[in-house]
N, C-alpha and C positions, 0 to 999 in steps of 0.2 A: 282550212288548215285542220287536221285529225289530231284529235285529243294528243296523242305521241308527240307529233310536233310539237303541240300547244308547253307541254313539259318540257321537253328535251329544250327547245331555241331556249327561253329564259335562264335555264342548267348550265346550260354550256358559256352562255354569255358570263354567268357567276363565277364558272371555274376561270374560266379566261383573267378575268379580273382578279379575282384569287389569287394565280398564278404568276399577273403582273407585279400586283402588290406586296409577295415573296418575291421575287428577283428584286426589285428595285429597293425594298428594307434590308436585304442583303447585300444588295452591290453597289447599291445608288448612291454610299457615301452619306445618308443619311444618318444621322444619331439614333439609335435605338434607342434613348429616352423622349423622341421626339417622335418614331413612328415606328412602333413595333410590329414584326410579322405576324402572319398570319397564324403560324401555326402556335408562336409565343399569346398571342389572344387564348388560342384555342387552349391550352393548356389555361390558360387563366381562367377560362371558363369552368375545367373539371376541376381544380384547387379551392377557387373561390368559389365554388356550386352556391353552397351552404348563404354564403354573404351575400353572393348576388341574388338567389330566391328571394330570403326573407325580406330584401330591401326592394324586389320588385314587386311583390305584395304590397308592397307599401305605395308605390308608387304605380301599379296598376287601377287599385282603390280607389286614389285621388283621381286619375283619367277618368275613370268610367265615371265618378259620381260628376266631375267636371262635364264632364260630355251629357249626359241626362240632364243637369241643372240649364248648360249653354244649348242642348236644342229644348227643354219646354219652355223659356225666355226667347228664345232665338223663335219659335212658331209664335209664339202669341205678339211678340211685339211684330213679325212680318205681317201678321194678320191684321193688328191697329194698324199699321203703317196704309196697308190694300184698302179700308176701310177710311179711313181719313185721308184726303190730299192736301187737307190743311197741317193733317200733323205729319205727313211724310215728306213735306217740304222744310219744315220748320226742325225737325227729329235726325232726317237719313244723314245732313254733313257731320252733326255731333256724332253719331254712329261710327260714321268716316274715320272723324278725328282722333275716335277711342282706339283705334290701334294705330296711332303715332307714338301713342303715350311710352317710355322706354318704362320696362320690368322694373328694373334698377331704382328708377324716382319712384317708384308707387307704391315699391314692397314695403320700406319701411313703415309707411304710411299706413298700409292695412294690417302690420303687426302692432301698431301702436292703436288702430281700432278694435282686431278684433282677438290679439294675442298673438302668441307663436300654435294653435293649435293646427286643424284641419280648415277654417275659417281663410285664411290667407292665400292660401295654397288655390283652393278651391275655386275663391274671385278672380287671383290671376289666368288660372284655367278657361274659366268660362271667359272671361272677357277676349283671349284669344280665339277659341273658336266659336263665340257669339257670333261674331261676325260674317262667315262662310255659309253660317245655317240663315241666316237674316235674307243675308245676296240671295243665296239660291231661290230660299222658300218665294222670297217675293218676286222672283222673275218668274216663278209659276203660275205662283198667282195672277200675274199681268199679262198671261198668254194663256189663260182661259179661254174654251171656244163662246163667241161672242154670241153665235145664232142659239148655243144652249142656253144662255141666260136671256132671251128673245124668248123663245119659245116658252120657257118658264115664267115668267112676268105674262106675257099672252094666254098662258092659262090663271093669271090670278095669284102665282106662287109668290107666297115673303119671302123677303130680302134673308132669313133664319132660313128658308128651305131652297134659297136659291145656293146660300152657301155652303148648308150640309149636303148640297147632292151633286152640285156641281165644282165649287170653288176648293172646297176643304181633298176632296180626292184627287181633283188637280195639282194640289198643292201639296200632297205628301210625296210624289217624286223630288220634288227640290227640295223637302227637306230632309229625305235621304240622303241627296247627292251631296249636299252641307254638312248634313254628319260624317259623309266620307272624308271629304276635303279636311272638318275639323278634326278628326281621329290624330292623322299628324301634326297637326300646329299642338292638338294641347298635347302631346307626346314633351314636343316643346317647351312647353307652358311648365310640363311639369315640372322638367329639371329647372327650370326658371326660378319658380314657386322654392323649389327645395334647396336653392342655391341662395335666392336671397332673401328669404323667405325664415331665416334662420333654422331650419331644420335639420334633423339632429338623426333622420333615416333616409329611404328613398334610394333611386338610381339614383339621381342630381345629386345629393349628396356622396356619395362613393365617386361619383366622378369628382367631386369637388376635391376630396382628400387624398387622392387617389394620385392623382400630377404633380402635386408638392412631394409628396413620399414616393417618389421614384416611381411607383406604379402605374407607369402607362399602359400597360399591357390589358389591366384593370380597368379602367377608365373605356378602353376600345372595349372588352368585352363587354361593359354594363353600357356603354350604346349599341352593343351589335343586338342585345338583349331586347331594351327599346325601338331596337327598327322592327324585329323579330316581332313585338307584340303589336306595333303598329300597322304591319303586313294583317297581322292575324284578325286585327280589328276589322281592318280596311276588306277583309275575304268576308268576312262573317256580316257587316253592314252593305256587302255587294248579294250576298244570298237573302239576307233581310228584303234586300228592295225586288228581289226576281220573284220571292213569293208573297209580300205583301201587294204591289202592283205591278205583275205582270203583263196589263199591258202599257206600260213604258217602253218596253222591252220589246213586246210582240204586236205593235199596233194594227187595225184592219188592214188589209190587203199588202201587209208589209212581209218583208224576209224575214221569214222564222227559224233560218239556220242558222 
């Protein structure tokens, strides 16, 4: 498919949808307090510019430091996990179980630990995309090529140089591929965090206040806003992985088109 294509089919599939999504908030008998059009978003968009910026500052913040915190936790614990079979038997269903847990029962719980500040927000984040970074990293890990760590022990090599030169660069495609997946959960997470979370800025919160005072139009703009930065995330952690290991991407005698 040429670059042209590559733009245009995703383009077009968006106007389409667009396009349905205006007919049907227009004719579909639907409430406009219930699902606002497209082009009622879009003007919310250039009204509210000013509110939605500084509240997604706020809420970009939290993501990013959320996502830093959940993959250096999310690598190091996949790595004890790969290193121990005692403790990855004993460790991975609790892992499991931690995203059962509902936002709702736990928020209040880590404001009365760690306050209404940045603290709260932040554990709900990572604890959502903990998870995704943990899966991926360690399935990399466990599909290391086997004859490399052979050949390495055959020459005498420590268990410390078998896994800085084999294990650890195998292992950063999956934790790529984890931080992609996680980009959008703690997207999630955020308005989570900032919805119950008691939070007082944020997308999450403009959405929260936002449906009660009539402004839904609001509310769609400041997730169109969030998908918007989660795309961006998700393009920019896909250019991260093609130049830090490219060959994931371009392996020996593989298509490099």
């Amino acid at each position: 498919m040429s670059r042209a294509a590559r733009v245009l089919a995703p383009l077009a599939i968006l106007l389409a949808l667009l396009g349905a999504w205006e007919l049907y908030a227009l004719y579909g008998g639907v409430d406009r307090l219930i699902l606002p059009a497209p082009h009622e978003v879009a003007q919310s968009l250039w009204t509210d510019r000013t509110l939605l910026w500084d509240n997604l500052r706020v809420t970009a913040g939290e993501v990013l430091l959320g996502i830093v915190a959940a993959g250096g936790a999310g690598f190091i614990c996949a790595l004890a996990l790969h290193l121990s079979l005692a403790l990855r038997r004993s460790t991975y269903p609790l892992l499991v179980a931690s995203q059962t847990i509902p936002i709702p029962l736990i928020a209040p719980l880590l404001v009365v630990w760690l306050g209404f500040g940045l603290g709260p927000k932040l554990v709900i984040i990572g604890l959502i995309s903990f998870f995704p970074i943990v899966v991926t990293t360690l399935d990399a890990l466990s599909r290391v090529d086997r004859e490399q760590i052979n050949l390495l022990r055959t020459l005498d090599a420590s268990r410390w140089r078998i896994l800085r030169h084999v294990e650890l660069p195998a292992a950063l495609p999956g934790l790529l591929s984890g931080a992609k997946v996680a980009v959008a959960v703690a997207v999630i997470g955020a308005v989570f965090a900032e919805v119950f979370g008691g939070s007082s800025s944020g997308l999450g919160n403009v959405v929260q206040y936002a449906i009660p005072n009539l402004r839904t139009d609001r509310a769609y703009a400041a997730v169109l806003i969030l998908s918007a930065f989660a795309i961006a995330l998700f393009g920019l952690l896909t250019l991260a992985e093609r130049w830090l290991v490219p060959w994931a991407h371009n392996p020996p005698g593989g298509n490099t088109r």
